[in-house]
C-alpha positions in Angstrom: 1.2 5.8 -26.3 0.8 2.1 -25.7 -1.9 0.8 -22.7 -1.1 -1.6 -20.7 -4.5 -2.7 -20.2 -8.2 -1.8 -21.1 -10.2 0.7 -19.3 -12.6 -2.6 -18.1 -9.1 -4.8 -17.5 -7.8 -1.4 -15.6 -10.6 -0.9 -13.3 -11.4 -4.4 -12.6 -7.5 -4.8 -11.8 -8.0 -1.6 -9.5 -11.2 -3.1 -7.9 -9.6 -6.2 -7.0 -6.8 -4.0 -5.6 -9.0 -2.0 -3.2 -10.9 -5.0 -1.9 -7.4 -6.8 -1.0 -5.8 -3.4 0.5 -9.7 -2.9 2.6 -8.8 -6.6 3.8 -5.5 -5.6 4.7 -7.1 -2.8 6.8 -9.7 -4.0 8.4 -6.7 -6.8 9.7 -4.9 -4.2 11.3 -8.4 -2.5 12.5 -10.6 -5.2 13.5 -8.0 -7.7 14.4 -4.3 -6.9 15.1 -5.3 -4.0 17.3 -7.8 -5.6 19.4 -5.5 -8.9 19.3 -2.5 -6.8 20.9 -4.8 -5.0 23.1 -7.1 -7.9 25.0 -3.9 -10.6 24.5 -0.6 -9.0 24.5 -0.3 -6.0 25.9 2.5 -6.8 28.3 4.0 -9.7 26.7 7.4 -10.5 25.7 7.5 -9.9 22.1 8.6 -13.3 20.4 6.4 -15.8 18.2 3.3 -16.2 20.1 2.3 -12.7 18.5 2.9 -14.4 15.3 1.5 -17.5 15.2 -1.8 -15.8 16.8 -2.1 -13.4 14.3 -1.5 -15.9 11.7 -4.3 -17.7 12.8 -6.6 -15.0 12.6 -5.0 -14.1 9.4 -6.0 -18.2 7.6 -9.6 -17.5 8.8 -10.1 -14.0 6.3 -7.9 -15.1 4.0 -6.0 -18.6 3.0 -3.2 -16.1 1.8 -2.9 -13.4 3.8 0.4 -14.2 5.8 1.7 -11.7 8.8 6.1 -11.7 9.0 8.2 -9.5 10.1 11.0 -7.3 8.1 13.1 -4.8 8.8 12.0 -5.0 12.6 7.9 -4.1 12.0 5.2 -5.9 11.1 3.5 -6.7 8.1 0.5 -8.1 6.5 1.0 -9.3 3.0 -2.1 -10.6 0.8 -1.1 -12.3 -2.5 -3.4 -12.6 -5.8 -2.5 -16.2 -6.1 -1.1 -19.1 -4.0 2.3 -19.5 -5.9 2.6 -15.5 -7.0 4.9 -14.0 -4.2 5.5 -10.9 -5.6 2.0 -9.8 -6.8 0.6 -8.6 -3.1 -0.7 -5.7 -1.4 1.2 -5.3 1.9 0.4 -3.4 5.2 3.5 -2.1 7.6 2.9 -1.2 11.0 4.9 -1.0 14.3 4.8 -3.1 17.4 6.3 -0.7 20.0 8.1 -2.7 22.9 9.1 -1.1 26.0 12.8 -0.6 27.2 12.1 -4.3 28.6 11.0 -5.9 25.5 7.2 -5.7 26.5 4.5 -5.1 24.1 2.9 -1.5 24.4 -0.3 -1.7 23.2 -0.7 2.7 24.3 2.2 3.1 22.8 1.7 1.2 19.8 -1.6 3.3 19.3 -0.2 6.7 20.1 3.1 6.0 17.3 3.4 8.6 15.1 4.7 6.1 12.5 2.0 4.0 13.0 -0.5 6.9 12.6 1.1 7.4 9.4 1.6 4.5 7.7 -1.9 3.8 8.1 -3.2 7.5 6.5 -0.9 7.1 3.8 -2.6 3.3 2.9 -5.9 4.9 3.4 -5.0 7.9 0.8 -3.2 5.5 -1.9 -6.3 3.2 -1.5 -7.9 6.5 -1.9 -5.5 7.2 -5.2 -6.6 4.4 -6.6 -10.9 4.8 -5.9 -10.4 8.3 -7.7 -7.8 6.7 -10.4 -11.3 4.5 -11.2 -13.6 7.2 -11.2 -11.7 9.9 -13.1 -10.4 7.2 -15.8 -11.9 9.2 -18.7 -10.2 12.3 -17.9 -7.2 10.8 -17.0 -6.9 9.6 -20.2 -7.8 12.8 -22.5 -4.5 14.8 -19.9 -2.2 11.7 -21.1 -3.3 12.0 -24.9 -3.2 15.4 -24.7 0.8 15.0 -22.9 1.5 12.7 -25.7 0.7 15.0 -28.6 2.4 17.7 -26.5 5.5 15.5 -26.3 5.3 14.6 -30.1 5.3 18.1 -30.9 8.2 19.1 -28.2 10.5 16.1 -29.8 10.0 17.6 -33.6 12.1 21.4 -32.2 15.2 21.1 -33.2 17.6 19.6 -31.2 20.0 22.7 -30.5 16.8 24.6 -28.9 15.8 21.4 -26.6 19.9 21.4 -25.6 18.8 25.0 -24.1 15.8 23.8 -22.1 16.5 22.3 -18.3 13.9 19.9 -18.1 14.9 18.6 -14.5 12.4 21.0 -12.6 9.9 20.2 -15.0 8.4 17.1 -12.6 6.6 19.1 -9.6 5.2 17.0 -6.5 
């Protein structure tokens, strides 16, 4: 077993995570919500929505950015200014009537909304406990190791006879 990183590298990596993705929430919280709410609700959907929350985006952070893909919106904070890929990102909905209106009810009351935002809560989560529990992480993946080591010396023909597909559980 090779790390990747130290335990201090790891966690300080992980803290940095976890302040970006709180940024990233506290935008859709504090700022997208109440933005769509006070100045939108009822609006055609088109750039304005954009270039607002944009705005509002360069005043937290000078690279947080707000786009659209794949039809919903999303907040992406980068580590670096030339470092596109290394970002945390935040989807969520913008739920237009038949008419092409911004809902903001609707927008609140989506289901897909509501989840997408508890499921970046409980990663953020993932990671908070990933920090706190590194010790004994680490003593379950030495211990998998030298269980793996031992595993790989059976012979061959007797690990043929083993299905290890439903070995993964989730």
């Amino acid at each position: 077993m090779r790390l990747r990183s130290t335990k201090e590298e790891f966690i300080a990596d992980m803290s940095n995570t976890i302040a970006f993705r709180n940024t990233l929430n506290e935008f859709y919280v504090n700022v997208y919500l109440p933005m769509l709410c006070t100045k939108f609700d009822g609006k055609v959907y088109n750039k304005r929505l954009f270039t607002a929350l944009n705005a509002e985006a360069k005043k937290i952070h000078e690279w947080l950015w707000v786009g659209e893909e794949y039809g919903e919106i999303v907040f992406k904070l980068r580590r670096n200014q030339y470092n596109y890929n290394d970002c945390e990102s935040f989807m969520c909905r913008c739920v237009r009537t038949t008419d092409g209106r911004i809902s903001y009810k609707l927008t609140i009351n989506d289901t897909l909304n509501k989840a997408w935002a508890e499921n970046f809560n409980k990663h953020t989560e993932e990671i908070k406990e990933a920090i706190a529990k590194y010790d004994e992480y680490m003593k379950i993946a030495t211990e998998t190791e030298e269980a793996i080591k031992r595993y790989n010396k059976m012979p061959n023909v007797f690990r043929n006879n083993i299905d290890t597909v439903n070995m993964i559980v989730y």
